[in-house]
C-alpha positions as CSV (number, residue, x, y, z in Angstrom):
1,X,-6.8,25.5,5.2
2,X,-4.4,22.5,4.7
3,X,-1.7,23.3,2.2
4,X,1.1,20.7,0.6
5,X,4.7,21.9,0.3
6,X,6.6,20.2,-2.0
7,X,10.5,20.3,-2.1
8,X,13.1,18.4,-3.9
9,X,13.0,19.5,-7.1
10,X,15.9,20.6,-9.7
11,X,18.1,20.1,-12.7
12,X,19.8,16.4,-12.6
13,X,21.5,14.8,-15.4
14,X,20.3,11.5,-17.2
15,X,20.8,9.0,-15.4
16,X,21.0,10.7,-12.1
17,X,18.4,10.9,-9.0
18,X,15.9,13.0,-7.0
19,X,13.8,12.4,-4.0
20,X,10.7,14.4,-4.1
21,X,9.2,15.4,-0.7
22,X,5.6,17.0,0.2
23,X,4.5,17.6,3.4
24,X,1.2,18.7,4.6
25,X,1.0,21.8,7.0
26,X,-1.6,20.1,9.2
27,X,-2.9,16.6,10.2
28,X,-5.4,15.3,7.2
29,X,-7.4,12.8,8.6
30,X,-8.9,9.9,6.8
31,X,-6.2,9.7,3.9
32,X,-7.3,7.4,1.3
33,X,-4.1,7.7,-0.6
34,X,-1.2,9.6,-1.4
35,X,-0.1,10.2,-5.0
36,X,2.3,11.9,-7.4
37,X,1.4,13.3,-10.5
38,X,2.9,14.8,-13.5
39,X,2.4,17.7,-16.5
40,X,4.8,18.2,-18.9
41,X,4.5,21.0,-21.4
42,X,2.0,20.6,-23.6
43,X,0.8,17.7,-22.2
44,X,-1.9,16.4,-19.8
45,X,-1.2,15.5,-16.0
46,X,-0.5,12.4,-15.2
47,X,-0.1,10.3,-12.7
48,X,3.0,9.2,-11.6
49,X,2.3,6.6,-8.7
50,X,0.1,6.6,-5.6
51,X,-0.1,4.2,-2.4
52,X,-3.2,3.7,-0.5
53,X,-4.1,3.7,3.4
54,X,-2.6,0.5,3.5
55,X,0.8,0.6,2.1
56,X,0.1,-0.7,-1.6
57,X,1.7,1.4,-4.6
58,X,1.1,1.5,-7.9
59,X,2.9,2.8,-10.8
60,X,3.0,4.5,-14.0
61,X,4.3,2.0,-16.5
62,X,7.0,4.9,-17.2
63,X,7.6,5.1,-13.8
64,X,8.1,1.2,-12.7
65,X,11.5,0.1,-11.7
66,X,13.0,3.2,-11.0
67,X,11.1,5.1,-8.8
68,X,9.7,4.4,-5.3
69,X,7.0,5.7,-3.5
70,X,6.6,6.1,0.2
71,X,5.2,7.5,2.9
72,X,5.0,8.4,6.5
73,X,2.0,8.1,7.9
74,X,2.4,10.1,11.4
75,X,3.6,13.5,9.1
76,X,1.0,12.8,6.2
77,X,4.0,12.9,4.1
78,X,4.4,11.2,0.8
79,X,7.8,11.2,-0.9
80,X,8.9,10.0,-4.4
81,X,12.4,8.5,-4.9
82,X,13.0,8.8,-8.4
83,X,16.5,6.8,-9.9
84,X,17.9,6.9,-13.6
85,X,15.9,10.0,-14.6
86,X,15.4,10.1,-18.4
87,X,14.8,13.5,-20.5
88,X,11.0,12.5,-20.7
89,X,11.2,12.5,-17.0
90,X,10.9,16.3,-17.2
91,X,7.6,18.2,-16.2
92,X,6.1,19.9,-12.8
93,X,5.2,17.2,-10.1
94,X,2.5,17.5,-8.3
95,X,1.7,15.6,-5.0
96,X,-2.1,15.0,-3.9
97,X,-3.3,14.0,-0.8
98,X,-7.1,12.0,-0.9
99,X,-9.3,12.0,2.3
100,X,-12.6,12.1,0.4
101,X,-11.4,15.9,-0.2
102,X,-8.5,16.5,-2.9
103,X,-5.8,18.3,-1.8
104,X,-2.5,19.4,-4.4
105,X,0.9,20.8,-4.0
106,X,2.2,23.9,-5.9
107,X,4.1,21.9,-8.1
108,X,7.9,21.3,-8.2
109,X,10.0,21.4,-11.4
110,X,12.3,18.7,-12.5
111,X,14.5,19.0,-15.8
112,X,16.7,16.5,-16.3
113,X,18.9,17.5,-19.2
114,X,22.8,17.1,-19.7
């Protein structure tokens, strides 16, 4: 059984930065794409961005401009840079991995709150 482990969560101030890592505990074959996602309390999840087999990103419209999406390929991991973190930035992200079978992290929290 594959499982994500996510890493790089915390507290960080407004304005501050985070890099999001998740890292899959065996080869996944056949990855479609790599995404982030996103729940806030009381809200639904979201996604935060994603990039595809062959490199392309896409982005939240919250998300565009200030954080990055990456990945490496040869580790099926996916990270998320994430700069100038706002208040709404806070919730529990969630990476998921897409190779015609869904596979999801166990969430990391990130408050950003002076």
């Amino acid at each position: 059984q594959v499982q994500l482990v996510e890493s790089g969560g915390g507290l960080v101030q407004p304005g501050g930065s985070l890099r999001l890592s998740c890292a899959a505990s065996a080869r996944i074959f056949m990855v479609h794409y790599m995404g982030w996602y996103r729940q806030a309390p009381g809200k639904q999840r979201e996604l935060v961005a994603v990039i595809f087999s062959g490199g392309t990103a896409n982005y939240a419209d919250s998300a565009k401009g200030r954080f990055t999406i990456s990945r490496d390929n040869a580790k099926n991991t996916v990270y998320l840079q994430m700069n100038n973190l706002k208040p709404e930035d806070t919730a529990i992200y969630y990476c998921n991995i897409h190779s015609g079978v869904d596979y999801w992290g166990q969430g990391t929290q990130v408050t950003v709150s002076s």
